[in-house]
KOLGU-435963 format. One record per residue (C-alpha): x, y, z. Coordinates in nm, 3 decimals, always signed. Each point is the difference from the previous one (the first is absolute). Example, Ala and Ser with C-alpha at 12.3 -4.5 7.8 and 13.67 -1.06 7.14 Angstrom:
// KOLGU-435963
atom px +1.230 | py -0.450 | pz +0.780
atom px +0.137 | py +0.344 | pz -0.066
This chain:
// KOLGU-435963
atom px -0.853 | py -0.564 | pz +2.738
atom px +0.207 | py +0.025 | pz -0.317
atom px +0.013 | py -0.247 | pz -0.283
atom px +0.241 | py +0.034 | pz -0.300
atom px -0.135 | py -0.077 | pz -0.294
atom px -0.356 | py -0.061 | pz +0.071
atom px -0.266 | py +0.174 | pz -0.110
atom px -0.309 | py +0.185 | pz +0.159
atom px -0.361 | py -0.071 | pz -0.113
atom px -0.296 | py +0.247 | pz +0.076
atom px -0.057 | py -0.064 | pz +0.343
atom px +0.311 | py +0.179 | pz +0.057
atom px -0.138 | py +0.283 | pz -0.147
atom px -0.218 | py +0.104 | pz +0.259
atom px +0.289 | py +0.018 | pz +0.230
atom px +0.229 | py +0.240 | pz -0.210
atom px -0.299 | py +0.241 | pz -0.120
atom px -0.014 | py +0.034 | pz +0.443
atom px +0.352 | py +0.093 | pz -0.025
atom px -0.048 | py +0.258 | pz -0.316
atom px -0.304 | py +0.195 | pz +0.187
atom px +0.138 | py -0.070 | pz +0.378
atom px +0.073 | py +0.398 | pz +0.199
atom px +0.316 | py +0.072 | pz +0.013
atom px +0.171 | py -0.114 | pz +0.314
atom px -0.253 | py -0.260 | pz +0.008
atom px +0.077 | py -0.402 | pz +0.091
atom px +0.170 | py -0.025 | pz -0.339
atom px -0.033 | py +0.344 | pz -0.107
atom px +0.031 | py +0.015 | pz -0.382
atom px +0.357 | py -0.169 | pz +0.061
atom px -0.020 | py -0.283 | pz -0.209
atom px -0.111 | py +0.166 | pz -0.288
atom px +0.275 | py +0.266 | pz +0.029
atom px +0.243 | py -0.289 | pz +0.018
atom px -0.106 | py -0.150 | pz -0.302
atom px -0.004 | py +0.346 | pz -0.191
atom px +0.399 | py +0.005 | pz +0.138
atom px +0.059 | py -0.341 | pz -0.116
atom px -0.170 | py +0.055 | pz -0.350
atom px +0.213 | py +0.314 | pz -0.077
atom px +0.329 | py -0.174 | pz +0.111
atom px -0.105 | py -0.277 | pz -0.242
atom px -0.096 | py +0.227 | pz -0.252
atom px +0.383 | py +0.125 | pz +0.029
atom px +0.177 | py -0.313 | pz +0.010
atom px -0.200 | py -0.104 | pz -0.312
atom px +0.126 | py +0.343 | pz -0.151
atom px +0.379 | py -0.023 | pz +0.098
atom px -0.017 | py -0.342 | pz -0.159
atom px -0.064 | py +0.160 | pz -0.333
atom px +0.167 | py +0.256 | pz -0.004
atom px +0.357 | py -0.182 | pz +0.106
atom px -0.039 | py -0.253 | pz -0.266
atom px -0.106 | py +0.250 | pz -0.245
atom px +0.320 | py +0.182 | pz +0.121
atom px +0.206 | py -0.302 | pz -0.113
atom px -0.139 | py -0.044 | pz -0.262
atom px +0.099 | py +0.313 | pz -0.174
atom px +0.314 | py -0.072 | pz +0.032
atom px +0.098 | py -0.344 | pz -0.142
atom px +0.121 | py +0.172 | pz -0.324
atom px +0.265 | py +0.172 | pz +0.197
atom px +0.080 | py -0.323 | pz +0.161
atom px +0.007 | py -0.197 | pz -0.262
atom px +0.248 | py +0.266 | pz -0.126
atom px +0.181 | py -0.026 | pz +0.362
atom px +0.059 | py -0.389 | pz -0.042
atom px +0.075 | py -0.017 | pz -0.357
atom px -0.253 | py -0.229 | pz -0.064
atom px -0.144 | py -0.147 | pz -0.315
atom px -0.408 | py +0.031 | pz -0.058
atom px -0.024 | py -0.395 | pz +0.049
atom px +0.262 | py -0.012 | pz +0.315
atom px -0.272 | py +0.313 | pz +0.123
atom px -0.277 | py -0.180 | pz -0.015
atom px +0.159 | py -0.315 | pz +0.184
atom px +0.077 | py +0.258 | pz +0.298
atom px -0.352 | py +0.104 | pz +0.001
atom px -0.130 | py -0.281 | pz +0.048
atom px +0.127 | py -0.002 | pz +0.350
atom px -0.279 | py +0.214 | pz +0.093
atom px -0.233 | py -0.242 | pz -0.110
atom px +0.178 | py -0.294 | pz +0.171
atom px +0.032 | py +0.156 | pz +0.311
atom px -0.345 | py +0.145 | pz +0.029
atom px -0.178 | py -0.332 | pz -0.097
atom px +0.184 | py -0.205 | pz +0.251
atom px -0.054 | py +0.185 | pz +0.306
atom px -0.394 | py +0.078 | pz -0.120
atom px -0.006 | py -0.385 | pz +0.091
atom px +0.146 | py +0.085 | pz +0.349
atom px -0.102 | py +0.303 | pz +0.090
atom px -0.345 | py -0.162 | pz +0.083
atom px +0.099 | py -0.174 | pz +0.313
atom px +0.210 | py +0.291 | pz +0.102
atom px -0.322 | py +0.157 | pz +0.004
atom px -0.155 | py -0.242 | pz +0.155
atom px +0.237 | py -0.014 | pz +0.307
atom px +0.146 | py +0.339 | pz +0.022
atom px -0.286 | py +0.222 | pz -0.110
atom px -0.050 | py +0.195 | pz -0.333
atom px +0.080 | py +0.342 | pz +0.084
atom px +0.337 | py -0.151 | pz +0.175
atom px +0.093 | py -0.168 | pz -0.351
atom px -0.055 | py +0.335 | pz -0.191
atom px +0.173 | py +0.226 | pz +0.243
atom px +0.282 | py -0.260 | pz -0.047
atom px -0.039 | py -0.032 | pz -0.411
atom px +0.000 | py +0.385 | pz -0.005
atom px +0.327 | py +0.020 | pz +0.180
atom px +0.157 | py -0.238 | pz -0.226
atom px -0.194 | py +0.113 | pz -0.310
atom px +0.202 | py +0.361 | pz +0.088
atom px +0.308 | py -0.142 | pz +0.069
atom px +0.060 | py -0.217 | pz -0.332
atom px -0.103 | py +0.311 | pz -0.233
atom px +0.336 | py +0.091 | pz +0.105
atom px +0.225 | py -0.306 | pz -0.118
atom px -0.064 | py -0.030 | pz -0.364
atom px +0.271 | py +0.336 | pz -0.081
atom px +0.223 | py -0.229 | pz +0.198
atom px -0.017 | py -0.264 | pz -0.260
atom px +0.297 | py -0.023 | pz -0.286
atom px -0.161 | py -0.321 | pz -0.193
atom px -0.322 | py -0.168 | pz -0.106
atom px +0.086 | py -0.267 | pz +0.252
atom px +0.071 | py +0.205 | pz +0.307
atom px -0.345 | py +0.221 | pz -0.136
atom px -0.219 | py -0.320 | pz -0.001
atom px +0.140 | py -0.089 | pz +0.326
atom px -0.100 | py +0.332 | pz +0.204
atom px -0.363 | py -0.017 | pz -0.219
atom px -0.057 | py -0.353 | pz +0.206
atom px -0.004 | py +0.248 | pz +0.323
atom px -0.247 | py +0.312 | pz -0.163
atom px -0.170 | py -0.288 | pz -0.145
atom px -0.072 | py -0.187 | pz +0.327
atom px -0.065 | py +0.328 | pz +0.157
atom px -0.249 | py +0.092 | pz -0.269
atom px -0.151 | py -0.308 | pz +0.000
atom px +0.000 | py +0.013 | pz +0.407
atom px -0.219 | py +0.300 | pz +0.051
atom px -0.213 | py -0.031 | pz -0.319
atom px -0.177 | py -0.354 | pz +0.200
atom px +0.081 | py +0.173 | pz +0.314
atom px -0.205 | py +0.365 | pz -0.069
atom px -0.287 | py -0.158 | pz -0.169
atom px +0.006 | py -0.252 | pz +0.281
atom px -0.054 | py +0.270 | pz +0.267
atom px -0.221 | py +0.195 | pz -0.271
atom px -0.278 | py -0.275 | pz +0.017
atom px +0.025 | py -0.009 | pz +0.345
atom px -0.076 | py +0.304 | pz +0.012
atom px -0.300 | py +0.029 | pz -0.285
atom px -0.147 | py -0.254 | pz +0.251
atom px +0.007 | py +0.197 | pz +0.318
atom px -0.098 | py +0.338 | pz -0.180
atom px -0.325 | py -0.174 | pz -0.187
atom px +0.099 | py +0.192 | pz -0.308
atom px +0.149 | py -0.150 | pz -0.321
atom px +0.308 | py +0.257 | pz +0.000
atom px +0.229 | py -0.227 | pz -0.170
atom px +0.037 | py +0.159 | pz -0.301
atom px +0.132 | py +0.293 | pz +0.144
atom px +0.272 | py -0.143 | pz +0.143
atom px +0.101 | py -0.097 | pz -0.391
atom px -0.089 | py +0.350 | pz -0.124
atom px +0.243 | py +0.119 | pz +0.280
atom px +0.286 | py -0.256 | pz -0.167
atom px -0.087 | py +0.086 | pz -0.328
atom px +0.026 | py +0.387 | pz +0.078
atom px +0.336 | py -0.054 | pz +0.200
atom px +0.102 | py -0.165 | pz -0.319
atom px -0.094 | py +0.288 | pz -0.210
atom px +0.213 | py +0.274 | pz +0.219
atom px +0.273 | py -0.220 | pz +0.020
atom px +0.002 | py -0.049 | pz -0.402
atom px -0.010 | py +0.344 | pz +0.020
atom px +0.248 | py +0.127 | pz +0.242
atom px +0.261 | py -0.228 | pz -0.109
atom px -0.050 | py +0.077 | pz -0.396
atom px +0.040 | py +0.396 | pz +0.157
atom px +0.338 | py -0.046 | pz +0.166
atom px +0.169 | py -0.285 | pz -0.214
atom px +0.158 | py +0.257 | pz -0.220
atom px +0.196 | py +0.154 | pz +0.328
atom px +0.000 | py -0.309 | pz +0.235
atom px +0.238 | py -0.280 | pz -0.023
atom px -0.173 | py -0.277 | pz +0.083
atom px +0.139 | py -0.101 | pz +0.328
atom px -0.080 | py +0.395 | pz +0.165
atom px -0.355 | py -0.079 | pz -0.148
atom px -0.035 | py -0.359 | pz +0.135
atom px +0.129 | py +0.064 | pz +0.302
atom px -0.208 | py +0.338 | pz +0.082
atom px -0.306 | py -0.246 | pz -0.085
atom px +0.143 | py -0.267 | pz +0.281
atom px +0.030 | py +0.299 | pz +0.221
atom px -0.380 | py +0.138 | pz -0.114
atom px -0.149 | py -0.325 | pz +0.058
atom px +0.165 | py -0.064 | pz +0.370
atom px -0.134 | py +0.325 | pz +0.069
atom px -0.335 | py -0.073 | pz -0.098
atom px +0.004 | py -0.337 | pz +0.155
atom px +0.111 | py +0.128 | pz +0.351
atom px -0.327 | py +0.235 | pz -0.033
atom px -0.270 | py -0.239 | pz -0.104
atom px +0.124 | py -0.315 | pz +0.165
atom px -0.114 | py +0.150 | pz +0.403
atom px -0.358 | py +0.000 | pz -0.123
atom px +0.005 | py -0.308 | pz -0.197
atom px +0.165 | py -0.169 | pz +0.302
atom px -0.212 | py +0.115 | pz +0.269
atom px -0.303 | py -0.151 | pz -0.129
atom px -0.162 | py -0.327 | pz -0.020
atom px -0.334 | py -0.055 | pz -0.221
atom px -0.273 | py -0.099 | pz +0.224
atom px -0.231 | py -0.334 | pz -0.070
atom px -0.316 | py -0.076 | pz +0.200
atom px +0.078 | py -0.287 | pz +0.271
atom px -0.218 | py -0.231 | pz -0.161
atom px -0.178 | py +0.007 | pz -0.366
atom px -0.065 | py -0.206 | pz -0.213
atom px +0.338 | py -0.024 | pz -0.200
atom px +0.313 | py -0.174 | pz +0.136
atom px +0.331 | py +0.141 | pz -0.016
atom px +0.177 | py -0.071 | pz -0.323
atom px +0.217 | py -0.298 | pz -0.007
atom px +0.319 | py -0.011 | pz +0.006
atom px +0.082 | py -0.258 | pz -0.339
atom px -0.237 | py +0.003 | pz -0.286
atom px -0.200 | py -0.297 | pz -0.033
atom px -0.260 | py -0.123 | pz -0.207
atom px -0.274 | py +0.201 | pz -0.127
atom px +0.177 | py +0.354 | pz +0.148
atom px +0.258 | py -0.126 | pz -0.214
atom px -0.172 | py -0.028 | pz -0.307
atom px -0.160 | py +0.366 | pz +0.071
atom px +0.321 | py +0.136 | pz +0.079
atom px +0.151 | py -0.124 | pz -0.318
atom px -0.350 | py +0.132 | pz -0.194
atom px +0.051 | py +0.307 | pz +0.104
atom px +0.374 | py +0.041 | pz -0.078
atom px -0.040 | py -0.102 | pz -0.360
atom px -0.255 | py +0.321 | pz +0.015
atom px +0.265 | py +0.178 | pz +0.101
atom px +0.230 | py -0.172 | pz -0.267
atom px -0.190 | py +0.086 | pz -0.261
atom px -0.003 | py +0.401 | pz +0.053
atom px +0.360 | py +0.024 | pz +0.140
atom px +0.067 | py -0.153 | pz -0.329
atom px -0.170 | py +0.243 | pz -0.199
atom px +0.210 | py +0.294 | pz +0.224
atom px +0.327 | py -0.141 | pz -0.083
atom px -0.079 | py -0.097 | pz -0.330
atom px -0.120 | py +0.426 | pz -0.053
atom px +0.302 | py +0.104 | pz +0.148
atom px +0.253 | py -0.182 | pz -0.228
atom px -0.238 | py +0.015 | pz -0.311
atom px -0.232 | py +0.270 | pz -0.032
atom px +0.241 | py +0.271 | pz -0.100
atom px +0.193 | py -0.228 | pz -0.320
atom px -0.370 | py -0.100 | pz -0.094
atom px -0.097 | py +0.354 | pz -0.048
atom px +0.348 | py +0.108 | pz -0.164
atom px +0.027 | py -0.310 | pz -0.194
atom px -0.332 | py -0.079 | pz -0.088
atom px -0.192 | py +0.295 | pz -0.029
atom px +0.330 | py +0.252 | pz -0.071
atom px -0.060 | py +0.259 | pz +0.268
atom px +0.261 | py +0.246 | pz +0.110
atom px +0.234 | py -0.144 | pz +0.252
atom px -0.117 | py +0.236 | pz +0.281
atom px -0.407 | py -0.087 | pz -0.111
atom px +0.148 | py -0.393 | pz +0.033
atom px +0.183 | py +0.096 | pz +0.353
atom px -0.325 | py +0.147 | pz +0.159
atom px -0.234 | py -0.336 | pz -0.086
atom px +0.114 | py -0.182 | pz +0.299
atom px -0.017 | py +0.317 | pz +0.174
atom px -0.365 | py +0.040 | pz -0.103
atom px -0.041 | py -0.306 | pz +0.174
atom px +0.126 | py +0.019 | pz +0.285
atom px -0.172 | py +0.326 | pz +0.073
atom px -0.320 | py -0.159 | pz -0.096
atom px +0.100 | py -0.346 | pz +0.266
atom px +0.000 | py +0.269 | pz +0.275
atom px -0.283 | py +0.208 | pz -0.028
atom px -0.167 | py -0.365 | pz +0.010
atom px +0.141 | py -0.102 | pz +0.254
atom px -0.046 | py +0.389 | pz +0.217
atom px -0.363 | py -0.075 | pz -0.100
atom px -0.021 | py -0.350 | pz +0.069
atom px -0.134 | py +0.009 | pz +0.391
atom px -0.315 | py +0.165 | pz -0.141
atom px -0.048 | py -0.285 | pz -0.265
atom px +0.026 | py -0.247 | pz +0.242
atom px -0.210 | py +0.121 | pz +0.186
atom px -0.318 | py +0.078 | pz -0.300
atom px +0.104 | py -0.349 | pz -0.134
atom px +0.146 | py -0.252 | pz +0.197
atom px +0.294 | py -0.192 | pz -0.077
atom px -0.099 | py -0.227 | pz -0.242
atom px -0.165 | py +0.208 | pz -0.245
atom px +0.299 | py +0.240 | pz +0.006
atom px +0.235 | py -0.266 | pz -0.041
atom px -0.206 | py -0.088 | pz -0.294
atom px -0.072 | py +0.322 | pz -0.134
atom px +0.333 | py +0.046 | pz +0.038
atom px +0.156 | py -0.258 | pz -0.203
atom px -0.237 | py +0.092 | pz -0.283
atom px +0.045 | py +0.313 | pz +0.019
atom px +0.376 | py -0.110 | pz -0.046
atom px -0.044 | py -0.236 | pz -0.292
atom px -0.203 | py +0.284 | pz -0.188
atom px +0.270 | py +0.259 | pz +0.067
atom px +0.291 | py -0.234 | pz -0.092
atom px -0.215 | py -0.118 | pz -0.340
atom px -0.011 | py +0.337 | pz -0.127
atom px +0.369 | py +0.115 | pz +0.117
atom px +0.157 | py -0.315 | pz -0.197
atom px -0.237 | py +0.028 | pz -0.276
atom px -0.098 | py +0.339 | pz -0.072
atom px +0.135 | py +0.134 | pz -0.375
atom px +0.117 | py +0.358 | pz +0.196
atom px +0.215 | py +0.131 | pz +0.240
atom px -0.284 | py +0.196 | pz +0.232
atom px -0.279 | py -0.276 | pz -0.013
atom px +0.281 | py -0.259 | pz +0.127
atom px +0.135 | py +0.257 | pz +0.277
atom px -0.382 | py +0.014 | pz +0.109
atom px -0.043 | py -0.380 | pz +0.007
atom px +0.353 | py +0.030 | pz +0.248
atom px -0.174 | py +0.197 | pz +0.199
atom px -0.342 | py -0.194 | pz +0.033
atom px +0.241 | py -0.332 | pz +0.044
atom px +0.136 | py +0.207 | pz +0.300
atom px -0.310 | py +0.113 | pz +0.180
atom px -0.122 | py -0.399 | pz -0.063
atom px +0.301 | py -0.144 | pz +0.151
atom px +0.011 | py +0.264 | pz +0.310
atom px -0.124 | py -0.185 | pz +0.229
atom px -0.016 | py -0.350 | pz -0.080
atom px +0.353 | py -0.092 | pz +0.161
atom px -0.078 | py +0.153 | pz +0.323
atom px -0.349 | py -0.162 | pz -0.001
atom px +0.136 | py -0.289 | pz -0.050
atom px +0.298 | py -0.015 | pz +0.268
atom px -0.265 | py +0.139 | pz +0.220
atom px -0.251 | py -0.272 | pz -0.040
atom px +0.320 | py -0.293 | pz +0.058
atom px +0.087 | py +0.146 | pz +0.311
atom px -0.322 | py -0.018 | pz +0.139
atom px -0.069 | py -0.339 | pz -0.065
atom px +0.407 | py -0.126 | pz +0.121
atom px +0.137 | py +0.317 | pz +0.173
atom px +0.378 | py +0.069 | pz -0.070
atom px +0.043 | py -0.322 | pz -0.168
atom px -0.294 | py +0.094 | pz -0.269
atom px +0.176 | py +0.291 | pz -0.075
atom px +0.328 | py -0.160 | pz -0.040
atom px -0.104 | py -0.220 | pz -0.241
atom px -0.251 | py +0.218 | pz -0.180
atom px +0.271 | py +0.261 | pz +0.004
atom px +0.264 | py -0.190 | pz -0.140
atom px -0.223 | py -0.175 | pz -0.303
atom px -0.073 | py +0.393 | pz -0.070
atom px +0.304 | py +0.138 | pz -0.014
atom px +0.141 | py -0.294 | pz -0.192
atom px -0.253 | py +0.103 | pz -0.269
atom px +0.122 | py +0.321 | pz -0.020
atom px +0.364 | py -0.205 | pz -0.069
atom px -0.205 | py -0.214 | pz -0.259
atom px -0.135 | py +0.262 | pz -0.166
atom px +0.294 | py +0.165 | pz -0.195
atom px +0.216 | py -0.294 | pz -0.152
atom px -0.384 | py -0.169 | pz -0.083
atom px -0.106 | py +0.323 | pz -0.231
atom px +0.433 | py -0.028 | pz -0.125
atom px -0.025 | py -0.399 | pz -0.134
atom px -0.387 | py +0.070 | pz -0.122
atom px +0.071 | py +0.338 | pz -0.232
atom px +0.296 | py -0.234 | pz -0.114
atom px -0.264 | py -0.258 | pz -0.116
atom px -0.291 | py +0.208 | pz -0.095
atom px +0.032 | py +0.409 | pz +0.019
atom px +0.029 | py +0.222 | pz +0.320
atom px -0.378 | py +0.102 | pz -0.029
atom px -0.085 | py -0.362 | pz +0.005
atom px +0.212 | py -0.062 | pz +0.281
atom px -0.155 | py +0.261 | pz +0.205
atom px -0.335 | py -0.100 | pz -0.046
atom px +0.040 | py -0.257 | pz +0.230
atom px +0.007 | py +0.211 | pz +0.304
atom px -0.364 | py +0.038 | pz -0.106
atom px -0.022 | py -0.359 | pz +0.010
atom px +0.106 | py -0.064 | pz +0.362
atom px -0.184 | py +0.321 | pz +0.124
atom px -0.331 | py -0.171 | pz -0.140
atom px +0.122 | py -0.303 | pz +0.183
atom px +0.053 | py +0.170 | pz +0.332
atom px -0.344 | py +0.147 | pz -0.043
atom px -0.167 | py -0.351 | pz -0.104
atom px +0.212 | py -0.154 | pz +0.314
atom px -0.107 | py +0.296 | pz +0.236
atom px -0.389 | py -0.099 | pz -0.105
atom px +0.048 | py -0.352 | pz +0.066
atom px +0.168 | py +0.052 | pz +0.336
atom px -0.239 | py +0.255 | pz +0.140
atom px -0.147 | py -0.236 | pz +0.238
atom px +0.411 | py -0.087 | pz +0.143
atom px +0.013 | py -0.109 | pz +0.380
atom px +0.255 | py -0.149 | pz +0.138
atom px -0.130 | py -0.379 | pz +0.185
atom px -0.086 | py +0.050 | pz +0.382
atom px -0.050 | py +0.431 | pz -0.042
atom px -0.384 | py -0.135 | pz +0.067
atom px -0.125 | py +0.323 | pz -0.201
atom px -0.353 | py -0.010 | pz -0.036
atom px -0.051 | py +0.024 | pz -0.388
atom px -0.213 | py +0.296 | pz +0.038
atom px +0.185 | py +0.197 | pz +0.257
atom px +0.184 | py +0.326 | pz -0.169
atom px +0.331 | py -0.055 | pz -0.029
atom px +0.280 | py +0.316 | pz +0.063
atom px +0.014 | py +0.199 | pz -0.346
atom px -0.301 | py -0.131 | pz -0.176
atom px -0.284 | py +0.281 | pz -0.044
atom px -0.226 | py -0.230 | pz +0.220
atom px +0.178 | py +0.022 | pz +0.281
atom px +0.060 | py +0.401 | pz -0.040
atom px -0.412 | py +0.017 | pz +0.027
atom px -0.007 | py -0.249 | pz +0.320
atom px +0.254 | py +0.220 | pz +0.150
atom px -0.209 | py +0.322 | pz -0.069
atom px -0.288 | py -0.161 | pz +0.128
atom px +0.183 | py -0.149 | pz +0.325
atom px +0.141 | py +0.382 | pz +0.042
C-alpha cells in the first residue's frame, strides 16, 4: 500500500530493517532499500540541476540587460517575473502533487525549467524579458515545492533525516554553475550558453527521471497517522504557517547576504573589491558544508535543537559580520551566519510537509522564498534610514526569532496525527536511539 504524503512512525521500522538484512534473492531481497538509494541519488540530481541552471542564468543578466537595452530600474521590473511566476504556481503546485504525484511534477518542472533557460537571448525589451521570466519563474517555482515534496517523502520512507543534502546538492549545483558560466561568458554569447544549458539539463532530466518515476515511497497499511489532507485547516494551518515564517526569517537573511554583504564590506569597512566579492562567497561555502553535514546533526540533535542552535548560531554570526570594526572578523561572522542558517530552511520545509504533505510545502515554500524576495529591498529602505550595518543586523533579529519560534513549536502535530507525545518522532535524536534499539 502506498500513501503520498503520509508519514511512517516506528512500527514501520521493524519492517524496513527486515528488508535491509533480508538474503539476497530473498521475499523482498534488499529491493526496497536499493530502490530508495536510486530514488535518493536521482533526487539528489534534480536538486543539483536546479542550481546549477538558475545559477547559469544568472550570470548572465548583465549581458542581457545589455541585449535589451534596458535601464537598471526597467531590469529590475523584468526580474521580478521570476518572482511572480515562482510564487504563484508554489500555491498550485501542491495539488498537482497531490493528484499527479511528486516525482511526476518535477520530471515535468525540470523539462520546462530546461526549456525556458533558452528564451531570455530571444528577448529584445524589458517587457518581452519579464514576460518569458513568468515561464522560468513558474518552472522554478514548480519543481522547488515539487523536489522537496518528493524529498520528504522520501526522508520518511528512508528513516534518516537526509534533507539537508538534498539543499547542499542545490547549493553545490549553484556553485558550478556560478562557476562555469563566469568561465565561458567571455567567449559565449549568451544564447550558445543558454541554450547548451537547456540542452544539459534535458539530458540530465531524461537520466534521472526513470528512477525517480519508477518508484513509489512505501507507508505501513495502517499507523497511527492519517494521510495528509488535502486543504489546510485549522491547527495544521497555523503550524504550517509557523513553520514558514522559520523559513522566512533565514531565506531573508540569504537574500539579504547576497545583495549586501559585499557593499557592506567595501563601503563600510573599505576592503579591496575582490576581498568585498568573496564575502558572499565565504558564505555560501560555509551554507553548504552545513548543510553536507547536516544528516549527522540531525541525527546527534534532533530537529528542534538544531533549528535552534541554528538560528543562534545565525544571529551571533550576522552580529559580528554587521558590526565588527574589520574586514576579517566580519568575513568570519559571514561565515558563522552561514553554517547557522544551513539547515534551518530545509528543516523547516521538511517539518511542513510532514504535518500537510505537498500542500505544507507549498505554503511553507512559498512564505520562504518570499523572504528571500523581502530580504534585499528591506536592508535597501533601512541603510537609507539608519546605516547599512544597522540594516543588516536585522537578519540577526529574525534568525533569533526563527530559533525562539522553532523552541516554542517543538511539540507541533498536526490535529487527528494521534502521535503519542512520547513516541520518537522521524529526525529527532530520540527516535534515532528507538530505532537502534528496535534494529
Amino acid at each position: 500500500m502506498y500513501r503520498k504524503g503520509s508519514c511512517p512512525y516506528p512500527d514501520f521500522v521493524p519492517l524496513l530493517n527486515k528488508l535491509r538484512t533480508a538474503v539476497p534473492g530473498g521475499p523482498g531481497g534488499n529491493t526496497a532499500p536499493a530502490s530508495l538509494s536510486r530514488v535518493r541519488i536521482a533526487l539528489t540530481v534534480f536538486f543539483a540541476l536546479d542550481g546549477f541552471l538558475f545559477a547559469g542564468w544568472v550570470v548572465r543578466i548583465p549581458a542581457i540587460k545589455q541585449q535589451t537595452g534596458a535601464s537598471a530600474s526597467d531590469l529590475g521590473l523584468a526580474l521580478l517575473g521570476v518572482s511572480a511566476g515562482a510564487v504563484v504556481t508554489m500555491t498550485l503546485t501542491g495539488r498537482l502533487c497531490r493528484r499527479y504525484g511528486s516525482p511526476a511534477v518535477t520530471v515535468c518542472s525540470a523539462v520546462l525549467l530546461s526549456l525556458s533557460m533558452a528564451l531570455p537571448p530571444l528577448t529584445h525589451s524589458a517587457l518581452a524579458l519579464g514576460l518569458v521570466l513568468l515561464v522560468f519563474g513558474a518552472a522554478y517555482g514548480g519543481i522547488n515545492v515539487a523536489m522537496n515534496s518528493a524529498a520528504v517523502d522520501l526522508v520518511a520512507a528512508l528513516r534518516r533525516p537526509v534533507m539537508p543534502g538534498f539543499h547542499a546538492a542545490f547549493s553545490l549545483g549553484g556553485m558550478v554553475g556560478a562557476g562555469l558560466g563566469g568561465l565561458v561568458a567571455g567567449g559565449l554569447s549568451p544564447t550558445v550558453h543558454l541554450l547548451a544549458l537547456t540542452v544539459a539539463g534535458l539530458a540530465v532530466t531524461a537520466l534521472a527521471a526513470p528512477a525517480l518515476l519508477a518508484h513509489r515511497t512505501p507507508v505501513p497499511e495502517a499507523g497511527p497517522r492519517s494521510p495528509a489532507p488535502a486543504r489546510l485547516t485549522g491547527r495544521t494551518r497555523r503550524l504550517v504557517v509557523l513553520f514558514g515564517v522559520i523559513a522566512l526569517c533565514t531565506a531573508y537573511g540569504e537574500g539579504a547576504m547576497a545583495d549586501w554583504s559585499a557593499l557592506h564590506l567595501e563601503q563600510d569597512l573599505h576592503a579591496h573589491p575582490g576581498v568585498a566579492a568573496a564575502g558572499y562567497s565565504l558564505f555560501a561555502l560555509a551554507m553548504t558544508a552545513g548543510r553536507l553535514s547536516g544528516t549527522l546533526l540531525l541525527e546527534r540533535l534532533g530537529q528542534t535543537r538544531t533549528l535552534v542552535l541554528g538560528g543562534a548560531t545565525a544571529a551571533v554570526g550576522m552580529l559580528v559580520g554587521a558590526l565588527a570594526p574589520t574586514v576579517w572578523a566580519a568575513l568570519a561572522g559571514f561565515a558563522v551566519a552561514g553554517l547557522g542558517l544551513a539547515n534551518i530552511f530545509p528543516v523547516a520545509v521538511g517539518r511542513a510537509g510532514a504535518l500537510a504533505g505537498p500542500a505544507g510545502v507549498a505554503a511553507a515554500s512559498t512564505l520562504g522564498y518570499g523572504g528571500m524576495l523581502l530580504g534585499p529591498p528591506a536592508i535597501g529602505f533601512l541603510a537609507d534610514w539608519f546605516s547599512l550595518p544597522a540594516a543588516l543586523t536585522t537578519v540577526a533579529l529574525l534568525a533569533g526569532g526563527a530559533a525562539a519560534i522553532a523552541y516554542a513549536a517543538r511539540h507541533a502535530s498536526a490535529p487527528g496525527a494521534e502521535v503519542n507525545r512520547h513516541e520518537p518522532v522521524p529526525g529527532d535524536a530520540e527516535h534515532t536511539r528507538t530505532a537502534a534499539r528496535q534494529g
